[in-house]
C-alpha positions in Angstrom: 101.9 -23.7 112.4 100.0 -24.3 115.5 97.9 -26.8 117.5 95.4 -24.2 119.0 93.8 -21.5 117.6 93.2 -17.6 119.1 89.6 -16.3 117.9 89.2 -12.4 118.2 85.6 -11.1 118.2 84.0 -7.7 118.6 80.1 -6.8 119.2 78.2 -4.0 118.5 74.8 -3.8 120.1 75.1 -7.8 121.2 75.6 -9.5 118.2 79.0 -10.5 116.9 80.3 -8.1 113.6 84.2 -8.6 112.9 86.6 -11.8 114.1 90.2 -12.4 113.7 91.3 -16.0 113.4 95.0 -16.7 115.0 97.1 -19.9 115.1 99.2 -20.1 118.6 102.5 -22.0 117.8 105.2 -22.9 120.2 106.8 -19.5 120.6 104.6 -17.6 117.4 101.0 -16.4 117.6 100.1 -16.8 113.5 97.2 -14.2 112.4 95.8 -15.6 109.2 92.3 -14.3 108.8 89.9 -11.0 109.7 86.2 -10.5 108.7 83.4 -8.0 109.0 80.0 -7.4 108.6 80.2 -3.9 109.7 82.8 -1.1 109.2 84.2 0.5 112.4 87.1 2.9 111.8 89.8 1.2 113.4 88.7 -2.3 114.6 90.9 -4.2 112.0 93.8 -3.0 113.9 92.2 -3.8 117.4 91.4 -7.3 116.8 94.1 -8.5 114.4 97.6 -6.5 116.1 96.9 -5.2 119.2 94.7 -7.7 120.9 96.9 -10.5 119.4 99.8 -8.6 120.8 98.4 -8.3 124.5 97.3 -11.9 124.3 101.3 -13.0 122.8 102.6 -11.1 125.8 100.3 -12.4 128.1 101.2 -15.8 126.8 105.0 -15.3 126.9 105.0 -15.7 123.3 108.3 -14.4 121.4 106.8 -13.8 118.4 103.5 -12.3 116.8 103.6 -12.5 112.6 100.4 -10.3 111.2 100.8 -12.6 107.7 101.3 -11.0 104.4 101.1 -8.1 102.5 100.4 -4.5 104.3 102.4 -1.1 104.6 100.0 -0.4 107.4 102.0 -2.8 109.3 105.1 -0.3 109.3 103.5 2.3 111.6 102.5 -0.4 114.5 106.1 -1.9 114.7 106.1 -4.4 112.3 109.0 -4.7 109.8 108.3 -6.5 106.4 109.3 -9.8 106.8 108.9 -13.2 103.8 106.2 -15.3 104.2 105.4 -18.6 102.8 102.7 -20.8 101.7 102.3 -24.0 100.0 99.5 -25.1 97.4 98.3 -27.7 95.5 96.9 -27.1 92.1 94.9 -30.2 90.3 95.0 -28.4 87.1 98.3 -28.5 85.4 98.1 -25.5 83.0 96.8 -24.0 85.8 100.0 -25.0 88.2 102.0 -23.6 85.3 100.7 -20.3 85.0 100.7 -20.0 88.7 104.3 -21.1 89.2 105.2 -18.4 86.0 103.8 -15.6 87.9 105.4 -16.5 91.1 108.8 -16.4 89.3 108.1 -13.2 88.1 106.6 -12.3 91.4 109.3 -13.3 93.6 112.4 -10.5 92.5 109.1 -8.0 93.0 108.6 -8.8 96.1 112.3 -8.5 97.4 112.7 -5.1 95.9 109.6 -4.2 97.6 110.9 -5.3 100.6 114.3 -3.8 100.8 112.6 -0.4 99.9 110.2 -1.1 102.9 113.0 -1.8 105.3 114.2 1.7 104.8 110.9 3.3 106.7 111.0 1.0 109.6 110.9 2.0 112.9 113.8 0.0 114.2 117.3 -0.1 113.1 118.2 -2.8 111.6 121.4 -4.7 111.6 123.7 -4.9 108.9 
């Protein structure tokens, strides 16, 4: 991913209530994480896309990839797009009850992403 990392806060009343932890890559800012202590209508969406999106522009960044999972994403420009990750499980039953569900998981996951393409707000190329 990336060497540096973008932190996002917001305040309310001076002390520190939601973040949003980026990694910045060479050409990719990464969002990975958000957190709250308080719930403000809205402020997920102003600290993990649009102020990452500002700060990618601002940085010449080509790219700006909100992570996983999220419909939501649709309606601010984002188009569903596969993801990755890589773990290590000590437990082998464990690792093969994990890697079963993936397998399963996987051809769910396409599906639902071909029906997603369908709604977004781009045209896609065939």
């Amino acid at each position: 991913m990336g060497d540096r990392v973008l932190l996002i806060m917001a305040k309310n009343a001076g002390r520190y209530v939601a973040g949003a932890l980026n990694m910045i890559g060479e050409t990719t800012l990464f969002g990975r994480y958000w957190g709250a202590i308080e719930h403000h209508p809205c402020l997920h969406f102003e600290l993990c896309y649009y102020q990452g999106i500002d700060y990618a522009i601002g940085q010449g960044l080509k790219t700006v990839e909100a992570g996983a999972q999220g419909e939501h994403k649709l309606a601010r420009g984002y188009v569903p797009t596969t993801t990755y990750s890589a773990h290590w499980l000590s437990d082998p039953n464990f690792h093969r009850a994990v890697e079963d569900f993936l397998v399963r998981e996987r051809d769910a996951v396409c599906r639902h992403k071909e029906a997603l393409e369908q709604f977004t707000p781009f045209k896609l190329k065939t």
